[in-house]
C-alpha positions in Angstrom: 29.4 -9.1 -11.4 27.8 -9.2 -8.3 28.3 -13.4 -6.2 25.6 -14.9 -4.7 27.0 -14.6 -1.4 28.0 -11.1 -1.1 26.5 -8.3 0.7 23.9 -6.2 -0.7 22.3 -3.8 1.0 24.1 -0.4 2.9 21.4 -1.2 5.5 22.6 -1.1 9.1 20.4 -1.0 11.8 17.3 -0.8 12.8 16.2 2.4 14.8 13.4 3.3 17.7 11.7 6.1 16.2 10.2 6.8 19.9 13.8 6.3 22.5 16.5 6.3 20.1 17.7 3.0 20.4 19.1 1.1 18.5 19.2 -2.6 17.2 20.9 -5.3 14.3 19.0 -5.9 11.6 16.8 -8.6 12.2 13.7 -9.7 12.9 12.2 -7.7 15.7 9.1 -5.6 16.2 8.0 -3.3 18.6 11.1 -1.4 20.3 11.6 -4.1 24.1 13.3 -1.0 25.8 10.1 1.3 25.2 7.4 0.1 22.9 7.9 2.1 20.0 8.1 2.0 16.5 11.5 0.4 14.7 12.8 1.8 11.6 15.2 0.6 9.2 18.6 3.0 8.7 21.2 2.6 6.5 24.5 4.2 5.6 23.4 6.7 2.9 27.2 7.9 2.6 28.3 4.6 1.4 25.2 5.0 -1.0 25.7 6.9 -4.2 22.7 7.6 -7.0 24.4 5.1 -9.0 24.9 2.3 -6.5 21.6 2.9 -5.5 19.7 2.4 -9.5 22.1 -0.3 -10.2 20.6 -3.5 -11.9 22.7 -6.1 -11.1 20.0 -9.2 -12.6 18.9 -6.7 -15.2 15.4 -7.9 -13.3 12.4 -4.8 -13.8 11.3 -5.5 -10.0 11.8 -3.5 -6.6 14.8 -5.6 -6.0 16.9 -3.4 -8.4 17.1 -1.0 -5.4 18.9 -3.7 -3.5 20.8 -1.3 -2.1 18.4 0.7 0.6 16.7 -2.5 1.0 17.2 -4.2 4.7 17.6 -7.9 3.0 22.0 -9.3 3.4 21.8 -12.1 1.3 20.6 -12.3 -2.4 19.4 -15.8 -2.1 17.2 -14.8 0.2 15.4 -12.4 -1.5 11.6 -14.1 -3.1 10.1 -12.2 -5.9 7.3 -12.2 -8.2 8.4 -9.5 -10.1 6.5 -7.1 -8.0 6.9 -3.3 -8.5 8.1 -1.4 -11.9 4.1 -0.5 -12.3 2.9 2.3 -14.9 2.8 5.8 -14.3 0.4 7.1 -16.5 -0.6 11.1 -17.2 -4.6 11.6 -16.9 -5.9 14.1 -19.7 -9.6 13.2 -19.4 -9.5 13.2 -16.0 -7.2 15.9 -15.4 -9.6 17.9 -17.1 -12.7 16.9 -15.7 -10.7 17.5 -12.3 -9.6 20.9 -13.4 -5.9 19.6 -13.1 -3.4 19.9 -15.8 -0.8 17.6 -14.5 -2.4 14.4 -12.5 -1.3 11.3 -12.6 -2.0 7.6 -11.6 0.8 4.9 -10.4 -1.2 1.7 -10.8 -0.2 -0.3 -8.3 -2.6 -2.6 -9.4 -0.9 -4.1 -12.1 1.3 -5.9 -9.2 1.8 -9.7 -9.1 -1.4 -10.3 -6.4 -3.1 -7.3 -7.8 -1.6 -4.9 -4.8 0.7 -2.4 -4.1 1.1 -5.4 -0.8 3.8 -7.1 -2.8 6.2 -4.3 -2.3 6.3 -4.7 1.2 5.8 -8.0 1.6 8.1 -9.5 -0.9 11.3 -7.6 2.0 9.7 -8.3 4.8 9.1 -11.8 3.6 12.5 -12.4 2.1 13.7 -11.0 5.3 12.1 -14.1 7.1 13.7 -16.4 4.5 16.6 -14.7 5.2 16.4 -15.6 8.7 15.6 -19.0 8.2 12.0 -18.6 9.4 9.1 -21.4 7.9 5.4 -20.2 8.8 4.7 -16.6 8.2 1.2 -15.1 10.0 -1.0 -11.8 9.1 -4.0 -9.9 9.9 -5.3 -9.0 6.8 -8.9 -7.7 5.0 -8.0 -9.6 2.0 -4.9 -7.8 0.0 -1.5 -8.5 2.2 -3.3 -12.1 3.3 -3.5 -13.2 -0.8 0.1 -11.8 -1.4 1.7 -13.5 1.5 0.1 -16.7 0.5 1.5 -15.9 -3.0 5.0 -15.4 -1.9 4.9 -17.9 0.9 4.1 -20.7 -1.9 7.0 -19.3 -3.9 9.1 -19.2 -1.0 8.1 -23.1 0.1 6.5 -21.4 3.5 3.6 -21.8 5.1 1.2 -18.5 5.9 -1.6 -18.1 8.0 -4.4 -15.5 7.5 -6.9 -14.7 9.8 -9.9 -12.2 8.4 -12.5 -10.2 9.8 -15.7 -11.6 9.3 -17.2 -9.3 6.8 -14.2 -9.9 4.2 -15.5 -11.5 1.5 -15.3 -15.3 0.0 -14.2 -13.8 -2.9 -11.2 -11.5 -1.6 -9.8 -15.1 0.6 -10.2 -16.7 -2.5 -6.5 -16.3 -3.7 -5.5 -17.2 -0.2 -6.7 -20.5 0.0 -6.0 -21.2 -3.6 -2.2 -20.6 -2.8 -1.9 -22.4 -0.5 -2.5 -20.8 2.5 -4.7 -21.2 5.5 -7.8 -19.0 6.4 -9.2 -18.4 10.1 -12.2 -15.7 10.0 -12.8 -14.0 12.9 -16.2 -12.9 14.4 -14.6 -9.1 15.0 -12.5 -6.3 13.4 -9.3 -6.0 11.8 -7.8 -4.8 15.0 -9.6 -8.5 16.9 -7.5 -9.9 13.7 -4.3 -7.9 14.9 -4.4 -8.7 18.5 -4.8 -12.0 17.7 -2.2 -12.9 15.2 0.4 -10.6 17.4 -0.3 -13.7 20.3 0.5 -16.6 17.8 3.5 -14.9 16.9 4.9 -14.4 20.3 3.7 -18.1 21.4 5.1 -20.1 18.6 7.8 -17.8 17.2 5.9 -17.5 13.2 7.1 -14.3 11.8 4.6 -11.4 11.7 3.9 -10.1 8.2 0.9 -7.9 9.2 1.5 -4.8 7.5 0.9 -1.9 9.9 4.3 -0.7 11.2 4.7 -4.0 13.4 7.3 -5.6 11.0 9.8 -3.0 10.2 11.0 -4.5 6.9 7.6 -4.0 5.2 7.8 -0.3 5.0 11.1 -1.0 3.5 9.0 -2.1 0.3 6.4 0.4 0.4 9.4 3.2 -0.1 10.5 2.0 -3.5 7.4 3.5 -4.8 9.1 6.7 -4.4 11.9 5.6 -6.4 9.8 4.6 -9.1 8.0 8.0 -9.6 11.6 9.8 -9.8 12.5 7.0 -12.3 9.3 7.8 -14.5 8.9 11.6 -13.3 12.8 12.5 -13.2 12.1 14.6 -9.7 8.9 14.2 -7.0 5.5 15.3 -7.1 4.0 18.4 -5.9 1.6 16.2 -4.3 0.8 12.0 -3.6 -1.8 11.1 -2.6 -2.2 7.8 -0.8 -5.2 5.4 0.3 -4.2 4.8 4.2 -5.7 2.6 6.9 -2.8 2.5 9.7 -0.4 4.5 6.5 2.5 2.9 6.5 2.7 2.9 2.2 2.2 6.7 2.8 4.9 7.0 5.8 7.2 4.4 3.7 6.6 6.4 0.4 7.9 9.8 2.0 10.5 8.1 3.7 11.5 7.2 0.2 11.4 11.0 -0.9 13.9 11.6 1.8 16.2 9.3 0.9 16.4 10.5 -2.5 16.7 13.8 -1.2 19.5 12.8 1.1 21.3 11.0 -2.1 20.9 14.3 -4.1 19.0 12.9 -6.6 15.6 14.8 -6.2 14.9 18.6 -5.0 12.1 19.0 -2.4 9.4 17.1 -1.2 6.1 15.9 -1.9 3.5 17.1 0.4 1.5 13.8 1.3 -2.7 13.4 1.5 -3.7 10.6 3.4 -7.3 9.9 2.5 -9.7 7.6 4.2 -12.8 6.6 4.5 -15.6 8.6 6.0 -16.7 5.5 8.2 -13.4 4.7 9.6 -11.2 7.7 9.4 -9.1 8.1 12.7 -6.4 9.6 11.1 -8.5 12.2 9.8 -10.2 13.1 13.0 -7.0 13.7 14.5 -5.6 16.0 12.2 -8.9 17.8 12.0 -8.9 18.2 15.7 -5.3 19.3 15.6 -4.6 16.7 18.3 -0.8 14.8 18.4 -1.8 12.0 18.9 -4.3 9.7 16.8 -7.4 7.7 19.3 -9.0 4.4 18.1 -12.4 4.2 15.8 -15.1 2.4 16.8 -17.5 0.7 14.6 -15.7 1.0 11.2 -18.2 0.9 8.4 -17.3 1.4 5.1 -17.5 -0.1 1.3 -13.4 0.5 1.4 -12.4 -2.6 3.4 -8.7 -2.2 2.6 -8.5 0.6 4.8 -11.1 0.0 7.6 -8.5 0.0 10.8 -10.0 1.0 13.7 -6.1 1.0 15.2 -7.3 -0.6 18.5 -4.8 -1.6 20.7 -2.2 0.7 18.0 -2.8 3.5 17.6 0.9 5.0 17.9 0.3 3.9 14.1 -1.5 6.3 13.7 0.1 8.9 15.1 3.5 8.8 13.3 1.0 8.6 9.8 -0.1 12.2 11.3 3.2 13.3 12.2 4.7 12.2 8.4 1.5 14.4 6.8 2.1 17.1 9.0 5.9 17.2 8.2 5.0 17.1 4.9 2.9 19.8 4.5 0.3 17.6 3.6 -3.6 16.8 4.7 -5.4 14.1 5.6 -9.1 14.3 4.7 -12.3 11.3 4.8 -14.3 10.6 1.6 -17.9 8.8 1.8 -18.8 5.8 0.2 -21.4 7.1 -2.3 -18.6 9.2 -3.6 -16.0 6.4 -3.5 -18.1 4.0 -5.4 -19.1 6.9 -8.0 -15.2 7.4 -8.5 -14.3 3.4 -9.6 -16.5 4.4 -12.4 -15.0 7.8 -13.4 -11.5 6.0 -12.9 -12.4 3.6 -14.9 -14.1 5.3 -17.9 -11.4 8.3 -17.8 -8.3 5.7 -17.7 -9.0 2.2 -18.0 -7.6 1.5 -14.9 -10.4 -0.6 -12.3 -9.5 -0.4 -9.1 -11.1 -1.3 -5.6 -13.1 0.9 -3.1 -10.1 1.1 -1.0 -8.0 1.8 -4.1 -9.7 4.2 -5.9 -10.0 6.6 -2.8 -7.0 8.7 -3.8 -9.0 10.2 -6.5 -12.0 10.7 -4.8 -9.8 12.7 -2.6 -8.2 14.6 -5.4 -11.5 15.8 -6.2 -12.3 16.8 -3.0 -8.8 18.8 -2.8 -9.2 20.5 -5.7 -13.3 21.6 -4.9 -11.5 22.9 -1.5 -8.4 25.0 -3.4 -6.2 22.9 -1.6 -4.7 21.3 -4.6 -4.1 24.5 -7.3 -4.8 24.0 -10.9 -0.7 23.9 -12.3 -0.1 21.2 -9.2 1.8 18.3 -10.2 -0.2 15.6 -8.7 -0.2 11.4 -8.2 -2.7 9.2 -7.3 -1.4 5.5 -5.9 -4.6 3.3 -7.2 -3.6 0.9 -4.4 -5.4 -2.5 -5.0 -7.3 -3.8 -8.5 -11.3 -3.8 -8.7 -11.4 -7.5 -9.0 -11.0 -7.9 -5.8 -14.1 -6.5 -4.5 -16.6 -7.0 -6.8 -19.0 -7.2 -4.5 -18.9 -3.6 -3.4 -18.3 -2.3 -6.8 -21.7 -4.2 -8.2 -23.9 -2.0 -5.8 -22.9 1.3 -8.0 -22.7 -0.3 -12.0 -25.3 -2.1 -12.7 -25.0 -4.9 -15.6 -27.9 -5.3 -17.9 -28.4 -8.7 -18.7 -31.0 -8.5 -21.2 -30.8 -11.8 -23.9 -31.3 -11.6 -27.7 -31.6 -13.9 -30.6 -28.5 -14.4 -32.8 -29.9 -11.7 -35.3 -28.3 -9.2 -36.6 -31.1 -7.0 -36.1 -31.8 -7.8 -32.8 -28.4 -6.6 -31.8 -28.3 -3.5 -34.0 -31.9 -2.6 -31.7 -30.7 -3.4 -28.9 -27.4 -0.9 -29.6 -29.6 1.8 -30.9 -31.6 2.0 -27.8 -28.1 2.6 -26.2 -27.0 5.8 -28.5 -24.9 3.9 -31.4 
């Protein structure tokens, strides 16, 4: 049986993805020798397919991969029971798509209602770990309500500051857990730039979830032990909502280490989709350029990914460089066609998801119309965030008819007859 004070993760070091360099695994963010990315490494010898799905609280949550997670002590870690989320095989959809083998991981079925928990429940229990109080973030809405979440269960305190247009109703859950709201007249990036000079100034651990913190992505990667769990092997293709991409970078990263561990054959290629009105990403790969420029003006219904990546866009680029090494694409969706797809998502599956979340299957669409995606693919879709948060944006595309009726029977039955029944 596993003590409360012994080690628990094979994780070593963290890595410069840009010089090489390396560093102990703690808090630190961008590389001080050269200003590039850090990534989390581990000692995958040590690491065996059994040590790795080993269950030591019998707990259905990411933390039963323990083992290629960056997090020492098991006190530390702070939980909601995030991850373990459905995997479920679309046949209406499939076919409407002209796909026989898709598939949705609803990630909204997570504590906070978004795939966020993964990543921030390490990078979070990292903090813990490091005795740290007050957690900050930049945030659109998701990551800000599920730090507050686990900052409250954690006894911290968690800062959020918001672009402007972000909704009263997606900073609801911050406020209401306890944390503390600052909207900013500006983007996400004006968000970013910000909450990077707090941090430095009054030593508050980042939790923004680009690739600033290097124990987020660390969460994001357990999805891709979840879909060998539930698939028994990887995808053809996954297909992932991205604004900076770190879920999609942190989900092939995953792949690999399977790979590495022998437990899966081949990869996944990956499809980064984003929003026609703020697709950086997309415009690089397009333009066969290495390296990924900012986006100015981002307008879009899909909030959860509108990152203009000013002032970061090396982001960016290593979110190009992981879908080109995958074999992969990275394509833009417009809003009419995002909004049109929360419907057929929801009508096909049951599953409501967000404008942001629900652009994984707009881009399926769009894959398979191009012959990108073939007909006998085996294909996943992560529905990143739930459509409750935005309800808003989805209101502008189903309308609600609100007509009133007596308490009659036949006023009911009229009503339903004028509808089909």
């Amino acid at each position: 049986m596993l003590k409360l004070d012994e080690k628990i993760t094979f994780g070593t070091n963290l890595k410069c993805l840009k010089c090489g360099t390396t560093y102990p695994l703690q808090i630190i963010y961008d590389c001080p020798v050269c200003g590039g990315i850090l990534d989390a490494e581990y000692d995958y010898e040590k690491v065996s397919g059994q040590k790795l799905l080993m269950n030591f609280e019998k707990a259905r949550s990411i933390w039963r991969f323990k083992a290629l997670l960056p997090v020492r002590k098991h006190l530390s870690i702070v939980s909601l029971s995030e991850g373990n989320t459905p995997l479920f095989k679309c046949h209406k959809l499939g076919a409407k798509l002209g796909l026989c083998n898709l598939y949705i991981k609803d990630e909204t079925r997570n504590p906070t209602g978004s795939f966020k928990d993964r990543p921030i429940s390490v990078a979070l229990s990292k903090a813990n770990e490091e005795g740290k109080k007050i957690v900050i973030t930049s945030s659109t809405g998701s990551a800000g309500n599920s730090i507050a979440a686990y900052a409250a269960k954690a006894e911290m305190k968690s800062i959020v500051l918001v672009p402007s247009c972000v909704s009263s109703v997606r900073s609801l859950q911050i406020v209401a857990c306890g944390g503390t709201l600052v909207k900013i007249k500006g983007t996400y990036s004006d968000c970013f730039r910000i909450v990077k000079a707090l941090s430095q100034k009054f030593d508050w651990v980042n939790l923004t979830s680009t690739f600033l913190n290097p124990f987020a992505v660390e969460g994001d990667k357990t999805v891709a032990y979840e879909l060998n769990e539930q698939l028994g092997n990887v995808p053809d293709w996954i297909l992932v909502p991205i604004g900076a991409g770190p879920l999609l970078v942190g989900i092939y990263k995953g792949c690999k280490e399977l790979e590495k561990l022998g437990l899966v054959s081949g990869l996944p290629a990956m499809a980064g989709i984003q929003a026609e009105g703020c697709a950086p990403i997309v415009r690089a790969f397009k333009s066969k350029d290495s390296r990924v420029k900012h986006w100015d003006n981002p307008e879009t219904v899909a909030l959860g990914i509108a990152d203009p990546l000013r002032g970061y866009t090396q982001d960016g680029t290593l979110t190009l460089q992981t879908i080109r090494e995958s074999g992969g694409v990275a394509i833009e969706v417009d809003d009419e066609t995002i909004l049109e797809s929360i419907s057929m998502l929801a009508r096909s599956t049951g599953v409501f998801a967000e404008p942001a979340g629900v652009t994984s299957v707009t881009g399926v669409k769009k894959l398979v119309e191009e012959g990108i995606i073939k007909k006998n693919d085996l294909v996943v879709c992560i529905i990143t965030g739930s459509g409750f948060k935005d309800l808003g944006s989805v209101r502008k595309k189903i309308e609600i008819t609100e007509e009133e009726v007596e308490p009659s029977i036949e006023k009911v039955e009229k009503i339903l007859n004028k509808k089909g029944f």
